[in-house]
KOLVEX-834048 format. One record per atom (N, C-alpha, C): residue in three letters; y, z, x. Coordinates in steps of 0.02 Angstrom, whole numbers, padded with zeros to 5 digits, always signed. Each point is the difference from the previous one (the first is absolute). Last residue first. Layout:
BEGIN
alaYZX;...
REM end
This chain:
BEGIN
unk+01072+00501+00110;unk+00048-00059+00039;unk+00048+00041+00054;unk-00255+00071-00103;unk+00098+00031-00011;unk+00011-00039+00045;unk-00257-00020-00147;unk+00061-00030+00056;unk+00057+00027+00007;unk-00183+00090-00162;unk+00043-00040-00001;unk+00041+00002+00074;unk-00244+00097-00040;unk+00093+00051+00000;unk+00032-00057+00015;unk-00264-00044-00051;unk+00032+00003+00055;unk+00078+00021-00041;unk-00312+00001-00086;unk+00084-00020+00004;unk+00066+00032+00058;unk-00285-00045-00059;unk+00046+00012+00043;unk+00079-00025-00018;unk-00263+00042-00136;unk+00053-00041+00012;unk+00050+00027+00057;unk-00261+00001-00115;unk+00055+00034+00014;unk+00066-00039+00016;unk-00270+00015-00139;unk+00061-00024+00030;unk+00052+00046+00022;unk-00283-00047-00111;unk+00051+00044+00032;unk+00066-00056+00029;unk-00210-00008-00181;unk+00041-00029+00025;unk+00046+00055+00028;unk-00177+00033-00143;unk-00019+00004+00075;unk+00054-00013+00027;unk-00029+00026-00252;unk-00037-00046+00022;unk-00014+00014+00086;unk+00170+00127-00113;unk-00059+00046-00018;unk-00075-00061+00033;unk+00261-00002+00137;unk-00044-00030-00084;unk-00060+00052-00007;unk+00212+00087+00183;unk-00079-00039+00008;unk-00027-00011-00080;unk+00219+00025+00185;unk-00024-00024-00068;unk-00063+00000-00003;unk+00233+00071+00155;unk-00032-00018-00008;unk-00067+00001-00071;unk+00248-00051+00195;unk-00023+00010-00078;unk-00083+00015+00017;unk+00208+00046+00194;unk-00088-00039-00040;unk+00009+00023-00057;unk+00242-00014+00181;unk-00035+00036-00061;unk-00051-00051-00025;unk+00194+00048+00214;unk-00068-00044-00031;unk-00033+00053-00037;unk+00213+00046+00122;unk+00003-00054-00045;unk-00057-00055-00001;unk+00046+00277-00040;unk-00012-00057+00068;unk+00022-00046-00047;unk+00004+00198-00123;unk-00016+00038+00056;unk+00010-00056+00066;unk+00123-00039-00246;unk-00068+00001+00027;unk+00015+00029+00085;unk+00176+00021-00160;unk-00036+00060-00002;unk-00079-00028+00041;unk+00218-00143-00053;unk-00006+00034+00060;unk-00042+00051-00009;unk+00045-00182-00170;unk+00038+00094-00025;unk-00004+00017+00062;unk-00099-00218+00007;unk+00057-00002-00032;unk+00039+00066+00010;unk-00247+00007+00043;unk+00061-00039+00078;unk+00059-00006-00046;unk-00139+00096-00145;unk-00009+00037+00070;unk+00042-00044+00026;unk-00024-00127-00171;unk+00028+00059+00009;unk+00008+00046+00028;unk-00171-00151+00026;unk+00060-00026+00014;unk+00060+00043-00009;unk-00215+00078-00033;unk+00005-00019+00071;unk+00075-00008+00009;unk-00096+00011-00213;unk+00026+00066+00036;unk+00008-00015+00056;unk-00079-00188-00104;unk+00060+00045-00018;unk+00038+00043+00022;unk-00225-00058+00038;unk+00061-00020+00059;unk+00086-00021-00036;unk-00202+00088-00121;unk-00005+00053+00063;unk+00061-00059+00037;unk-00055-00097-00212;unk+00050+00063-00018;unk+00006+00028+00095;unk-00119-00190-00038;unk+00058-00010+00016;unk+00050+00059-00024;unk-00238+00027+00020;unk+00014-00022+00075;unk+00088-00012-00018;unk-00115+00089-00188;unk+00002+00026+00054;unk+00024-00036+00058;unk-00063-00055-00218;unk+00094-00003+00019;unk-00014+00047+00062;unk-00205-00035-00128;unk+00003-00067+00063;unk+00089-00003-00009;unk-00091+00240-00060;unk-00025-00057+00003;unk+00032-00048+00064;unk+00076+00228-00059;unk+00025-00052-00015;unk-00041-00065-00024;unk+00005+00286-00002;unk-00069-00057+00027;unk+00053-00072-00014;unk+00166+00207-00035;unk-00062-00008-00019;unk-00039-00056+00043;unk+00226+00095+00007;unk-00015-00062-00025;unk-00069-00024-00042;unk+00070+00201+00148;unk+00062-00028-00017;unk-00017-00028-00059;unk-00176+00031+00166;unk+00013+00091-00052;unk+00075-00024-00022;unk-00084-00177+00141;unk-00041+00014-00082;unk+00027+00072-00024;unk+00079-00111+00229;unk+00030+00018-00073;unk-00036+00007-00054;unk-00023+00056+00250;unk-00022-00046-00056;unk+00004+00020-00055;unk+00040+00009+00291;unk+00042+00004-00091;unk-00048-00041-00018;unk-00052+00100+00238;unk+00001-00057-00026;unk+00037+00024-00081;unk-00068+00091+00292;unk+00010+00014-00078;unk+00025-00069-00020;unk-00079+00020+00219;unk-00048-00038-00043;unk+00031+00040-00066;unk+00149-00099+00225;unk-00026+00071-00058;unk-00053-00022-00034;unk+00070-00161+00145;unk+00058+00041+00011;unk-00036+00068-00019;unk-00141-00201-00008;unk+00023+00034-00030;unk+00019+00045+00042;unk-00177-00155+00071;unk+00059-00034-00044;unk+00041+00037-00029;unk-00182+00072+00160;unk+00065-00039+00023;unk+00054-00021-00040;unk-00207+00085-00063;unk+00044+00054+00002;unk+00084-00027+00037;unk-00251-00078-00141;unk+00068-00035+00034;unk+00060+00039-00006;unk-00212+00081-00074;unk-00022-00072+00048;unk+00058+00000+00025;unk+00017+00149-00137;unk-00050+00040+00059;unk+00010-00054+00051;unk+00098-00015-00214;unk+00051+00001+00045;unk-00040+00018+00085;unk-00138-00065-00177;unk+00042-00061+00012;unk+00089+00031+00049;unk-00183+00130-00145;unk-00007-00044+00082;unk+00040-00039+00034;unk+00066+00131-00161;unk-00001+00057+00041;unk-00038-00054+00063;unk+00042-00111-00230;unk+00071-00001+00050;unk-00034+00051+00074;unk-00139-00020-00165;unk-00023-00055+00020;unk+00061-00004+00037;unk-00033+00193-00134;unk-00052+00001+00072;unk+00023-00061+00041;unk+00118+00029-00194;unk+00018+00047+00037;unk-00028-00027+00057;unk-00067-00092-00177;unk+00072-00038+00047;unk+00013+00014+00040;unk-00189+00094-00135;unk-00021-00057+00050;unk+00058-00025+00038;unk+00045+00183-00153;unk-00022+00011+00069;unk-00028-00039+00024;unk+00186-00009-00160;unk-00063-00009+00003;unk-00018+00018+00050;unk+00233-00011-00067;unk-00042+00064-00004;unk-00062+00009-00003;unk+00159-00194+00058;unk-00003+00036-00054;unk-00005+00061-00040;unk+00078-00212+00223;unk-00057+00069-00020;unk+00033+00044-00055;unk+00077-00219+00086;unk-00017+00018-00056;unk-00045+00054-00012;unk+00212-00037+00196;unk-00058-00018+00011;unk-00019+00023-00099;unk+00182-00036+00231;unk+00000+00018-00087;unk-00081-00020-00005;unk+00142+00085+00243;unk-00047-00036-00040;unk-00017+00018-00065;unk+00159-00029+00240;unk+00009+00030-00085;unk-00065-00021-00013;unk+00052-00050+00217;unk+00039+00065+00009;unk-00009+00023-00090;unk-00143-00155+00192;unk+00006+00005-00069;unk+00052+00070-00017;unk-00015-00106+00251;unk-00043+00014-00057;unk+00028+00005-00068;unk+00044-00082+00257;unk+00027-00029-00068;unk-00049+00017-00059;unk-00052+00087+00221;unk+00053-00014+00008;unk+00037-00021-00065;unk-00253+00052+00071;unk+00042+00003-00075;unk+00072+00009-00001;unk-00062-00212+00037;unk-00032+00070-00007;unk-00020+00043+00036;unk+00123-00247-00074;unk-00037+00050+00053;unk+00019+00071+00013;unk-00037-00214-00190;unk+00037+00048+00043;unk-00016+00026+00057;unk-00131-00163-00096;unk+00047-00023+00014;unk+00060+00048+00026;unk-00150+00028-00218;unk-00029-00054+00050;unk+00053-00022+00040;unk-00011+00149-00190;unk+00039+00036+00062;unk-00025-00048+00059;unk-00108-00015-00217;unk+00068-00018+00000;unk+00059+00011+00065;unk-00256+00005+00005;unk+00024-00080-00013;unk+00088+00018-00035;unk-00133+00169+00014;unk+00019-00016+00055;unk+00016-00067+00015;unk-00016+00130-00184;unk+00043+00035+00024;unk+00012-00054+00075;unk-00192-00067-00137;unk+00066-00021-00017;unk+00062+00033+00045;unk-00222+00064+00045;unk+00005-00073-00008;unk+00081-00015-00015;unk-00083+00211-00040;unk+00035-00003+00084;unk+00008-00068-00019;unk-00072+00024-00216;unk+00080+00022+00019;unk+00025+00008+00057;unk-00222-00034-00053;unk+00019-00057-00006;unk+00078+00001+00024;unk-00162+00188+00057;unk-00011-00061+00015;unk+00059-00071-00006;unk-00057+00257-00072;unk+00047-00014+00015;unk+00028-00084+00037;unk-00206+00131-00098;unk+00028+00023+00057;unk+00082-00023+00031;unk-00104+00053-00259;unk-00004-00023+00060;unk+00018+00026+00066;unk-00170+00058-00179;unk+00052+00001+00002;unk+00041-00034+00052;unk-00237+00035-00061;unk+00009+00038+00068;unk+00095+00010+00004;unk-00173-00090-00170;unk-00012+00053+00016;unk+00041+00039+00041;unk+00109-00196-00155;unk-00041+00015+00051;unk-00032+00066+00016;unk+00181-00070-00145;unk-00072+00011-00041;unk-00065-00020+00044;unk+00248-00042+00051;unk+00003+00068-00027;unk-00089+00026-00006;unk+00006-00217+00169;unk+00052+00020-00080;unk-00006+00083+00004;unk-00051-00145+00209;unk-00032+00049-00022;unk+00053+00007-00058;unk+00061-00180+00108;unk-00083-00017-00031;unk-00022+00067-00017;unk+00252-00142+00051;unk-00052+00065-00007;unk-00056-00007-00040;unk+00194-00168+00106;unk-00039+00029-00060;unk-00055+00045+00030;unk+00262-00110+00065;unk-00073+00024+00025;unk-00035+00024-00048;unk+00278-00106+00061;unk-00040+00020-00053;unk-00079+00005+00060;unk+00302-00008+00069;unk-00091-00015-00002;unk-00028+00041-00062;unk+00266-00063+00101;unk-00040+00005-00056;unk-00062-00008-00002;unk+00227+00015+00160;unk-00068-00025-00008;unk-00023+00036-00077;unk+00239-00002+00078;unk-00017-00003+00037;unk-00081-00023+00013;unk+00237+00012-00137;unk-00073-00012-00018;unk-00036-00010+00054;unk+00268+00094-00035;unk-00042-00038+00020;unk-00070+00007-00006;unk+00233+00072-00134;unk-00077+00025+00033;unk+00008-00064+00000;unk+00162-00011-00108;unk+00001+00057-00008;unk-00070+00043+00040;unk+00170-00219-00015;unk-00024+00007+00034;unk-00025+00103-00001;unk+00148-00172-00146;unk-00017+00050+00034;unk-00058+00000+00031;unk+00118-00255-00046;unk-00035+00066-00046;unk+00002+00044+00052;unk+00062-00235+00012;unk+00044+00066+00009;unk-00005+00039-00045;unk-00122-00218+00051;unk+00044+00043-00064;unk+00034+00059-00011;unk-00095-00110+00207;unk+00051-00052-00032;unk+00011+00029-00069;unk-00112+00165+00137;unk+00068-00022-00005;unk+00019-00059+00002;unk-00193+00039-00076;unk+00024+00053-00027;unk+00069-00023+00026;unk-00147-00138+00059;unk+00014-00006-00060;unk+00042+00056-00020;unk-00111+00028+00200;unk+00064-00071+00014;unk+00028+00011-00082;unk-00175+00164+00017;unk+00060+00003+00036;unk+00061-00053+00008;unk-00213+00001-00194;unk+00016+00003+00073;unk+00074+00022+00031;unk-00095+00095-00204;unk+00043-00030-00002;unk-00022-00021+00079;unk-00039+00146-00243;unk-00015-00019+00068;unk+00003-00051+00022;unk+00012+00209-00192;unk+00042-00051+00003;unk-00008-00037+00082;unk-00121+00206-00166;unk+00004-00032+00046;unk+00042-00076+00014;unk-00057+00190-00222;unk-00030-00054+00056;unk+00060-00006+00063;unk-00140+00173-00192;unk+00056+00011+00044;unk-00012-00070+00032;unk-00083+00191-00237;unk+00006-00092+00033;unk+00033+00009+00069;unk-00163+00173-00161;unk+00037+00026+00038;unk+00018-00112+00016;unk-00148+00252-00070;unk+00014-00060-00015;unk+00067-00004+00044;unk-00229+00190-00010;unk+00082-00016-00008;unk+00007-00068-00034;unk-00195+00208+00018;unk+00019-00075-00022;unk+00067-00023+00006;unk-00114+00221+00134;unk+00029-00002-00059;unk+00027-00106+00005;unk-00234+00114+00119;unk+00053-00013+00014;unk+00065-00013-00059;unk-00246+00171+00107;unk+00020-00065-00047;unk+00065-00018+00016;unk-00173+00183+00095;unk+00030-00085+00031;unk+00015-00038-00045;unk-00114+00185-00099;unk+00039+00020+00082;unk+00029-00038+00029;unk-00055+00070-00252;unk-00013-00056+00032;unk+00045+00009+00061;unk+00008+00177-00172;unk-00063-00023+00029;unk-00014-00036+00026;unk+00218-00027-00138;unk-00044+00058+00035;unk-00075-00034-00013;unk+00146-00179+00061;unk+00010+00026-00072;unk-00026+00076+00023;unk+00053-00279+00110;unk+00010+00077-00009;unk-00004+00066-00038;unk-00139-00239+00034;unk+00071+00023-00035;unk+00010+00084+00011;unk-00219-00147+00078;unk+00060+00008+00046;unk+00054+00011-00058;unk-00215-00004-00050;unk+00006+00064-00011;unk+00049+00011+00083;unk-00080-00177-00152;unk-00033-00010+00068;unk+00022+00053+00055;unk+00019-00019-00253;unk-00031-00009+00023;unk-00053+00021+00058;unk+00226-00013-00070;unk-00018+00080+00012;unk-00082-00023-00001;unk+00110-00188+00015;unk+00017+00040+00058;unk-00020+00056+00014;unk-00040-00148-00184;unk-00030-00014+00030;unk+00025+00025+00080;unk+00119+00060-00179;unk-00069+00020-00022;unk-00032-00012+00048;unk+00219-00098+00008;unk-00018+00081-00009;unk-00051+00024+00001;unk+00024-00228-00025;unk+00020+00024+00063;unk-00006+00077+00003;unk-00010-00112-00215;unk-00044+00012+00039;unk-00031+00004+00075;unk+00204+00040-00116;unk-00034+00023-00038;unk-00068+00013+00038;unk+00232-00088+00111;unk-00055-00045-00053;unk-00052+00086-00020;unk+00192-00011+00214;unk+00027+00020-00068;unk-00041-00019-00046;unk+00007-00038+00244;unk-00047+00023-00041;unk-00001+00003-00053;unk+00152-00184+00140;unk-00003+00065-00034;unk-00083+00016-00035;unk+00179-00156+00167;unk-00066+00024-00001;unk+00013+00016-00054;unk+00095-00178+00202;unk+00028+00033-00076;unk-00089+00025-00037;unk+00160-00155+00211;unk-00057+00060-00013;unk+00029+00018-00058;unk+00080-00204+00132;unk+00026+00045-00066;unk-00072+00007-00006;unk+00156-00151+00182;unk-00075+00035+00014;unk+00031+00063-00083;unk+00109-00238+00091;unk+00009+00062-00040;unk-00084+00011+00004;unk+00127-00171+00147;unk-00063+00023-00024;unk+00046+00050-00045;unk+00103-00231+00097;unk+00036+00068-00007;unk-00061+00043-00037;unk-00034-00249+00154;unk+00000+00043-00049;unk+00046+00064-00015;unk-00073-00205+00174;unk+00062+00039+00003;unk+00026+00043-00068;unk-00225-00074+00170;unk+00018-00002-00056;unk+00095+00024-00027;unk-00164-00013+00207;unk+00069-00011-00012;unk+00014-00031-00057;unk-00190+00118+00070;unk-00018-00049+00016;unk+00089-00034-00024;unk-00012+00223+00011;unk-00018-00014+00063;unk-00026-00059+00013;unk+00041+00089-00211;unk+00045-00004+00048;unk+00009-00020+00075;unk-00189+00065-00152;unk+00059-00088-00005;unk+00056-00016+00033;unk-00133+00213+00039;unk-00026-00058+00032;unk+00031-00061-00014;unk+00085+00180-00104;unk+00027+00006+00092;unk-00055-00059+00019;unk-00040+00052-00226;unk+00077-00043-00011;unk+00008+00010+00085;unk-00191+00086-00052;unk-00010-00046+00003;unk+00052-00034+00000;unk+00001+00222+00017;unk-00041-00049+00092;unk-00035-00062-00036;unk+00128+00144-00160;unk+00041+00000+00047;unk-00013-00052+00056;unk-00149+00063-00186;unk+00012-00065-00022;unk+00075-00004+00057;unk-00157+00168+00033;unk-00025-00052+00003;unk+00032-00077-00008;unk+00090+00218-00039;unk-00015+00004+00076;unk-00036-00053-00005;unk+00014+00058-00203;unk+00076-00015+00014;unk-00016-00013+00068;unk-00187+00077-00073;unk+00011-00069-00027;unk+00079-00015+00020;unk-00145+00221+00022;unk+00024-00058+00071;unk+00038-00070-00050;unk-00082+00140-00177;unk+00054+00035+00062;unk+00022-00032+00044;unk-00131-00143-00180;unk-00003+00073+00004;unk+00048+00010+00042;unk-00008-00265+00036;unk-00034+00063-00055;unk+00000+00071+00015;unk+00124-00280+00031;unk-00042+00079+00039;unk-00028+00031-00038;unk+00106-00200-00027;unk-00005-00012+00070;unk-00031+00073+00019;unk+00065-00189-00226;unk-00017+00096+00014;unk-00022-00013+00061;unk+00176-00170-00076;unk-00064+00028-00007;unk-00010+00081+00026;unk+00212-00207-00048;unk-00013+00056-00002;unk-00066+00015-00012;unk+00190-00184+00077;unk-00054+00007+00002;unk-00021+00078-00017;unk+00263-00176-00052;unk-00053+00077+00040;unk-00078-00008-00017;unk+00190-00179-00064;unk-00040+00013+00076;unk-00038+00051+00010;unk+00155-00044-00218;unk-00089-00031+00020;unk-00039-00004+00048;unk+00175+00199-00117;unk-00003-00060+00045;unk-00076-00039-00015;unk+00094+00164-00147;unk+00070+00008+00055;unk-00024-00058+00022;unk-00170+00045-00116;unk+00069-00017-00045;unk+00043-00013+00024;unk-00185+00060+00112;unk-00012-00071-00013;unk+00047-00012-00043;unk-00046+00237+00033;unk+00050-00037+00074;unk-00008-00079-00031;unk-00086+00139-00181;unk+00053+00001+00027;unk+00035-00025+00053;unk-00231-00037-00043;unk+00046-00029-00056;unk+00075+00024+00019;unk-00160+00092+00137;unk+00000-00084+00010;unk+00056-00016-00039;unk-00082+00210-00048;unk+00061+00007+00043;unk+00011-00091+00040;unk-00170+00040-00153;unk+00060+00016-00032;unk+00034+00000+00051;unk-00202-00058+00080;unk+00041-00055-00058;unk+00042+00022-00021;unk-00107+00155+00130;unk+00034-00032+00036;unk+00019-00053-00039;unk-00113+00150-00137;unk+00047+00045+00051;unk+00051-00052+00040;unk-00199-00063-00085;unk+00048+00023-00063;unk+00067+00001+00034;unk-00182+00012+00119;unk+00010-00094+00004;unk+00039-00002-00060;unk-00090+00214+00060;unk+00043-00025+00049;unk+00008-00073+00004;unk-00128+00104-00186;unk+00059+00030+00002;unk+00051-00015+00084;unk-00223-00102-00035;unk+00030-00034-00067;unk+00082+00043+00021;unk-00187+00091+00130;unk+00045-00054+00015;unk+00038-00025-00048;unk-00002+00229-00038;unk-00046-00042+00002;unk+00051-00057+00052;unk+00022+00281-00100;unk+00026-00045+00039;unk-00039-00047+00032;unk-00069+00183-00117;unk+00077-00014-00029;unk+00010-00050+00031;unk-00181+00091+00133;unk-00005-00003-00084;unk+00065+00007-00019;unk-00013-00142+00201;unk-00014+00062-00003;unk-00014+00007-00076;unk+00091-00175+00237;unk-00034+00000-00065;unk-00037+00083-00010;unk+00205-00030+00150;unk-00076-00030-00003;unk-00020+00018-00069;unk+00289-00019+00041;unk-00090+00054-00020;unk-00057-00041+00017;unk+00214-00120+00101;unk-00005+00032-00087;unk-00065+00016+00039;unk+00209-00129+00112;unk-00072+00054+00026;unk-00001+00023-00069;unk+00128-00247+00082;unk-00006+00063-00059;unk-00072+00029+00035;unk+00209-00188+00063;unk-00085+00020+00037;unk+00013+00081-00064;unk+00168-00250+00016;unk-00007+00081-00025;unk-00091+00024+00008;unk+00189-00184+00122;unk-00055+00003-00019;unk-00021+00096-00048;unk+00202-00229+00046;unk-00006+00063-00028;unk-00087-00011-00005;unk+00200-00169+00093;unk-00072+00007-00004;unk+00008+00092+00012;unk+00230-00066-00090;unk-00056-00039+00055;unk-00064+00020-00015;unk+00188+00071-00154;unk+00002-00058+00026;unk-00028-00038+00069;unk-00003+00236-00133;unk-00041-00053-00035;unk+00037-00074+00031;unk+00074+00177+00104;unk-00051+00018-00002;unk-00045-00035-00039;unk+00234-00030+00057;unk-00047+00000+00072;unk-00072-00004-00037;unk+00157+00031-00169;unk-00017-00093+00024;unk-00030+00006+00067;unk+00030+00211-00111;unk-00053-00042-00013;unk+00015-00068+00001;unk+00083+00221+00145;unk+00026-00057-00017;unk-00069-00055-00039;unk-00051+00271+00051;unk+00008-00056+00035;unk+00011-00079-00025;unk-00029+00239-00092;unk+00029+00000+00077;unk+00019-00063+00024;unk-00054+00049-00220;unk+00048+00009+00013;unk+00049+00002+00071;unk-00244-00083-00063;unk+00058-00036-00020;unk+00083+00045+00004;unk-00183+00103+00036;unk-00020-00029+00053;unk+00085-00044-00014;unk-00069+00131-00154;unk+00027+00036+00022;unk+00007-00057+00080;unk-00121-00062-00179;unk+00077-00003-00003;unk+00030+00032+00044;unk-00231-00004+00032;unk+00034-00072+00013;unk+00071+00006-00010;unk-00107+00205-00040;unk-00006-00009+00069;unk+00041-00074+00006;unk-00074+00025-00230;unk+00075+00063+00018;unk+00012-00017+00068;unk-00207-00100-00092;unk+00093-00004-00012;unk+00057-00004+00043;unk-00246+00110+00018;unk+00003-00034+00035;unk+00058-00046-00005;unk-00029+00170-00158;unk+00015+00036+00078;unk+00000-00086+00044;unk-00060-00033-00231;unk+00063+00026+00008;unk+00033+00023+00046;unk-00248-00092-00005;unk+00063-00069+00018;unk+00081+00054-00017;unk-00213+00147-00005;unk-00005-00030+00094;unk+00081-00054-00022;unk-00098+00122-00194;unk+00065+00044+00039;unk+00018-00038+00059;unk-00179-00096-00149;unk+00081+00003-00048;unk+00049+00036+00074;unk-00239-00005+00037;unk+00044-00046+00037;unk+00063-00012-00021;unk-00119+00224-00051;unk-00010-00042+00055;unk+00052-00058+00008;unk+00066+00128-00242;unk-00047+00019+00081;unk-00029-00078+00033;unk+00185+00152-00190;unk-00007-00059+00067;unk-00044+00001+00040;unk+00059+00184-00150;unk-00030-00077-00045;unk-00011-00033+00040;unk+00158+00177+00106;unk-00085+00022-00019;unk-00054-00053-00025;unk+00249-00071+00085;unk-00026+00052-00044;unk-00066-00024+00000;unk+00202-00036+00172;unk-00063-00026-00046;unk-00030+00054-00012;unk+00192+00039+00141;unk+00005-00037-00053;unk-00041-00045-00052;unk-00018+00153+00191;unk+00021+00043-00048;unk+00035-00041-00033;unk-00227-00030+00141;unk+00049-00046-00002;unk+00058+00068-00060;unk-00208+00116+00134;unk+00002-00029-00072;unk+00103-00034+00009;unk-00226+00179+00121;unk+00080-00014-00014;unk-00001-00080-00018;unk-00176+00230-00078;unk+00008-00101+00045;unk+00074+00004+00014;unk-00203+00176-00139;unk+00078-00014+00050;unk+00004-00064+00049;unk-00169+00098-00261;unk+00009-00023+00084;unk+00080+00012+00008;unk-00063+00134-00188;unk+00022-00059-00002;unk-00013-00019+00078;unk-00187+00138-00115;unk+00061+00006+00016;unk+00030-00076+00028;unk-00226+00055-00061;unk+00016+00025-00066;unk+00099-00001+00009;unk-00189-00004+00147;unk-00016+00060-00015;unk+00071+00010-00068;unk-00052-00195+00113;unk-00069+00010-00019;unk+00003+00062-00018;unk+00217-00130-00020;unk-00061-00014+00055;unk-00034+00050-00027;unk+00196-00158-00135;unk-00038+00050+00024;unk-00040+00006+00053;unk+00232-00123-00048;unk-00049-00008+00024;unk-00058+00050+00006;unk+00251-00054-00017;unk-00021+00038-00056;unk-00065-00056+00010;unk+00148+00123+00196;unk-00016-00058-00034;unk-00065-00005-00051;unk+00172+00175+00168;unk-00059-00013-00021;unk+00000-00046-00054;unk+00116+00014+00252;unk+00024-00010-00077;unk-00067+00017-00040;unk+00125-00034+00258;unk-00081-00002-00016;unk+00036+00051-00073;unk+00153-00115+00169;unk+00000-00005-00067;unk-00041+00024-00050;unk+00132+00081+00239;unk-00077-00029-00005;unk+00024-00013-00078;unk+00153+00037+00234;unk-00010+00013-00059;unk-00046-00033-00036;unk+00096+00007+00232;unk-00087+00040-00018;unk+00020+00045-00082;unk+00154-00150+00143;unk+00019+00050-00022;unk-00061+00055-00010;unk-00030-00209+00079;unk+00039+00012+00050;unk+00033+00090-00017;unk-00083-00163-00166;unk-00069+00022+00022;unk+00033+00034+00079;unk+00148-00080-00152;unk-00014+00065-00042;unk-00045+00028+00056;unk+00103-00183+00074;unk+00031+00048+00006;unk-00024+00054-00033;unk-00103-00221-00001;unk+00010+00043+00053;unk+00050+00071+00001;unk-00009-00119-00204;unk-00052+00034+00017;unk-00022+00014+00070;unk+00218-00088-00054;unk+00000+00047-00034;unk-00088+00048-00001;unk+00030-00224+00089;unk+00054+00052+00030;unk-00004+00075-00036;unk-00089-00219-00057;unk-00021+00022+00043;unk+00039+00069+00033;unk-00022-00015-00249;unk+00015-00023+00014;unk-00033+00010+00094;unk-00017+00137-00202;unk-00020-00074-00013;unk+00035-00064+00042;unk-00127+00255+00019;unk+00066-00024-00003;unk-00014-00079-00009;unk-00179+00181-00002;unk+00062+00034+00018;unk+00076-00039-00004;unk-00231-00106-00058;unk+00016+00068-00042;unk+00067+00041+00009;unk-00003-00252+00083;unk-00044+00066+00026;unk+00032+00034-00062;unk+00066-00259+00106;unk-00002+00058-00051;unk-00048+00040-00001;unk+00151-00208+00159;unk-00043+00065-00017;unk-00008+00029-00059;unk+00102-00204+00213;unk-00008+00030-00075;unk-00055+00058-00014;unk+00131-00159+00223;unk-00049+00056-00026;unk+00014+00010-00067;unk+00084-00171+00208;unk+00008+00021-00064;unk-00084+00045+00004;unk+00024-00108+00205;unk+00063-00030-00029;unk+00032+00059-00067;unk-00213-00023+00234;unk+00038+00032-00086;unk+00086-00019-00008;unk-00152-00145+00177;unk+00022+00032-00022;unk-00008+00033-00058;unk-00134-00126+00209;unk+00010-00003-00067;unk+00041+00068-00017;unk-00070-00174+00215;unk+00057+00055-00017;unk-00003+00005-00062;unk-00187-00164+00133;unk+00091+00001-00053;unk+00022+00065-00014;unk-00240-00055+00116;unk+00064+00000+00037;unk+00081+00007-00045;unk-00290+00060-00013;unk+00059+00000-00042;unk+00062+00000+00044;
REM end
């Protein structure tokens, strides 16, 4: 990957704020939305989730994924001049849910025709598919807009993660699998929701459009994991060195280590365990092995994870509170797919 890929624009919505800014700042604040939701569980009480605070309860699974996934575009649109933005080659890469109970293929080929229908109003150039899945999926569909990029495509990507547990039979089939947080269950995790995209940009292009320059994109790797949750042995941590290290491909270490790291650990203890190897393996890469993770804010994000965690990144370098100026995302799908990402502290002229 030789082209310089930029952040240009950010959008956002989270339980905590509906905007990008406003929910870095709640989750910066360690203010949480976790809500009880009129959802029974097994002993008869309302579950707790944190929960969009402008969609109501009636709304489930994919009804909630196109209103959050919206909002992020308009909000995108406010940042950034829409004759730049619907007037050249526009690619839109979408991370939605792996397939689940509430949530089918049928419902992510729903999902991406509606938000099709909208950008295809503004324009006829944009291309929009699903480029990821579950958590890593924003991290996936990043190291594919940096590979186009890198074949000198001269595109403007919008990378748009967008999740929600919020379905009926998502619920069930979690306490199920006796990961929902609830009493008695030791490793469960509270259901969030949640949109955030990504605005990306080669470098030349950026400043012939004299866009911000809000982070540099430094690598983006994906790796799949073969010991799942529902292995004997749990993992070892395998796929995620893979990736960690395919993103830091090139620094030198640990001279230029990792000074922030956002990461989707939940409160599961397979996440737990599978980060404890993965910092075992690769001690070089990290300044610190503490890490933020915003699930006790926001709740379990899903596949808005990769572009909500470098959210926070970027804001960190905007507000001056990040610790360096290199901050990892990182992601792991319930399918295997691990990713991470390397982002870089905007250029000072």
């Amino acid at each position: 990957m030789n082209a310089q890929v930029e952040v240009v624009a950010v959008g956002a919505r989270t339980p905590v704020g509906l905007t990008a800014e406003s929910s870095a700042a709640a989750v910066r604040a360690g203010i949480s939305r976790y809500a009880e939701y009129p959802f029974v569980d097994p002993r008869g009480e309302p579950v707790v989730v944190a929960a969009d605070g402008l969609l109501g309860p009636k709304l489930e699974g994919r009804d909630r994924l196109v209103p959050m996934a919206e909002s992020v575009l308009e909000e995108i649109e406010t940042k950034i001049d829409q004759k730049i933005l619907y007037g050249g080659r526009l690619s839109v890469l979408l991370a939605l849910p792996e397939a689940r109970p509430g949530f089918s293929e049928g419902d992510a080929a729903w999902v991406a025709d509606s938000l099709a229908a909208r950008i295809r109003a503004k324009t006829s150039s944009a291309r929009v598919e699903i480029a990821g899945r579950g958590h890593a999926g924003s991290i996936q569909a990043v190291e594919q807009a940096m590979r186009e990029c890198s074949e000198s495509r001269d595109n403007l990507f919008l990378v748009v993660g967008v999740d929600s547990y919020h379905h009926a039979d998502t619920f069930a089939w979690l306490e199920r699998s006796r990961r929902f947080a609830q009493p008695g269950i030791r490793s469960g995790f509270t259901p969030g929701e949640g949109a955030a995209c990504l605005a990306l940009v080669s470098a030349g292009l950026r400043r012939r459009l004299r866009l911000p320059q809000l982070a540099i994109l430094r690598r983006a790797s994906t790796a799949q994991e073969r010991l799942l949750r529902d292995s004997e042995t749990g993992s070892f941590g395998v796929g995620m060195t893979q990736a960690v290290e395919g993103a830091v491909a090139g620094l030198d270490l640990p001279h230029e280590g990792v000074d922030d790291l956002y990461t989707d650990i939940n409160g599961e203890r397979y996440r737990s365990e599978e980060w404890g190897f993965v910092a075992l393996r690769t001690p070089s890469v990290w300044k610190s092995t503490r890490y933020r993770a915003p699930s006790d804010c926001w709740g379990d994000v899903g596949a808005a994870f990769g572009a909500l965690g470098s959210l926070l990144a970027l804001r960190a370098f905007a507000r001056g509170y990040a610790r360096g100026p290199r901050a990892m995302v990182i992601a792991g799908s319930d399918g295997g797919l691990r990713g991470a990402m390397l982002l870089h502290a905007p250029q000072v002229s």
